[in-house]
C-alpha positions, 0 to 999 in steps of 0.5 A: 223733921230733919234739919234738910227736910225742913230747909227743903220744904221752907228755906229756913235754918234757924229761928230766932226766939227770946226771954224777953215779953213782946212788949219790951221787944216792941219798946226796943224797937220803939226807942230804937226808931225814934232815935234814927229819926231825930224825933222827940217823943211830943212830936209823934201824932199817933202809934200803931202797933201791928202784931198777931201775938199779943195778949195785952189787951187792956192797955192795948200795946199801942197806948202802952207804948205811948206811955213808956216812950212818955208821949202825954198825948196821941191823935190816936194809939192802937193795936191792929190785928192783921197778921203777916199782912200788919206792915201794909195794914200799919202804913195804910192807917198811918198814912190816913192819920198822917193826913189828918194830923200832919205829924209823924205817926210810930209804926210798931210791928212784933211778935213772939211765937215762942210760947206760942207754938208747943210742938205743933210740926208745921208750926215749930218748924217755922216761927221766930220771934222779932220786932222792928219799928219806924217813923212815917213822918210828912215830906217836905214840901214838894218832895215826891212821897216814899210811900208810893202805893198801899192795898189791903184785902182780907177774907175769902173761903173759910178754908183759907180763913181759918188757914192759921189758928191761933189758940187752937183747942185741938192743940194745946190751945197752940198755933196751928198752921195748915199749909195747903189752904195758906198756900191757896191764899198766897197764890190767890193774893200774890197773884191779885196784887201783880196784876195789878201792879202789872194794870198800873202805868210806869211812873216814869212814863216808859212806853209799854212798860207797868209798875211792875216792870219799875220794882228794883226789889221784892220783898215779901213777908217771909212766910215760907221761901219755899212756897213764896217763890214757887207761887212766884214763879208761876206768876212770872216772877224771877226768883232772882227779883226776891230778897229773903232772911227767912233762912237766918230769922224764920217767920215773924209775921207782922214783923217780917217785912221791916225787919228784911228790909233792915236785913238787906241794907245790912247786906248791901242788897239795898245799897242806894233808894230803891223801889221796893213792892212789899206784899204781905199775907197770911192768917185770916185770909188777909193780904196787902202790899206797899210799894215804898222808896226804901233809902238805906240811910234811914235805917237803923 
């Protein structure tokens, strides 16, 4: 495909890819989001790490990490397979231990798609390499919560299960992506989450108005921009509501949605505390948004 083709079919210009393994990636970024946040390494209750590309299994990442950053002891440390839909997996688990042990919990999502792809078309064509991390710590007593609101969903017809493979024996053992049954699940959960979002009250009480109508900003994983706000559009969405940095980084799945968070900071586009709905979805047919006060002065 030419360079034109490829911009026109998913609004991407480059990708990004690395030398170095996904799991000194995910250190970085670990150690990168322990320093902004001021916290020690035995303050931290639990760390999840969230990515789609792993293949440390034993240790598991998570625990890896926990080590390395020189935690003796976790609640809990795991690794979770949720694909482009990790970051609302991620806060929805990190919440619940948040609850349980009310000490900040470090939230990792990375992937390497680099040594993954070969020279499978849709596949080259749209993965980067990334990672991004942060701290979900409790609030301060009486302080409304930044996490506002978390959905997850997974499954549906097997079409859209099995929509992303990865290894695929048909190819090199490559990821594979199928681009007519990934776009069937996108519309199908973007579609669910907004009406929901549209059910749900103001929460600042406007008379007639949703949630929805409450969002400052959207931003989505970056799968494909293309598609995202086609689907949008026909779900009534202005394109001009969405933020992207698919062009400049690709598609890094789990990590998609942090690192375009820290993205639009760094361009302005998140300039003071905003509502931002951020919805994810992807291979196993999985989905899930967070609905987050984004303040630009606790990224890094």
């Amino acid at each position: 495909m030419t360079v034109e083709e490829i911009r026109h079919k998913t609004g991407i210009e480059q990708r990004l890819y690395t030398e170095l393994d996904l799991d000194q990636m995910a250190l970085l970024a670990a150690q990168r989001a322990l320093e902004k946040s001021g916290r020690r390494a035995e303050e931290i209750g639990a760390v999840l790490f969230c990515s789609c590309t792993s293949v440390k299994m034993m240790p598991s990442l998570a625990t890896w990490l926990s080590g390395q950053l020189g935690m003796f002891q976790t609640h809990a440390s795991c690794d979770i397979v949720a694909a482009c839909a990790g970051l609302p997996y991620g806060l929805s688990e990190a919440v619940r231990l948040l609850q349980e042990v009310e000490r900040p919990v470090l939230v990792v999502c990375g992937e390497k798609f680099s040594d993954k792809i070969g020279t499978v078309r849709t596949s080259r064509m749209i993965f980067g390499d990334g990672a991004a991390a942060m701290v979900v710590g409790p609030a301060p007593a009486g302080a409304a919560p930044d996490v506002e609101m978390l959905q997850t969903y997974a499954s549906g017809p097997m079409s859209e299960v099995d929509s992303i493979i990865w290894p695929n024996p048909d190819f090199d053992n490559n990821i594979t992506v199928y681009g007519p049954e990934v776009r069937a699940l996108v519309k199908r959960y973007l579609g669910q989450m907004l009406d929901e979002l549209r059910a749900l009250p103001h929460p600042d009480g406007a008379a007639g108005a949703s949630l929805l109508d409450a969002i400052d900003l959207i931003v989505p994983h970056q799968a494909n921009k293309t598609m995202v706000v086609n689907i949008a559009k026909e779900a009534g969405v202005a394109a001009e509501r969405l933020y992207f940095n698919i062009e400049r980084v690709g598609n890094t799945s789990s990590a998609s949605i942090p690192i375009a968070l820290h993205d639009a900071v760094r361009e302005g586009v998140i300039d003071r505390p905003l509502r931002v709905f951020a919805p994810g979805f992807g291979a196993g047919a999985v989905g899930g948004y967070a609905v987050l006060r984004v303040d630009p002065a606790v990224v890094a």
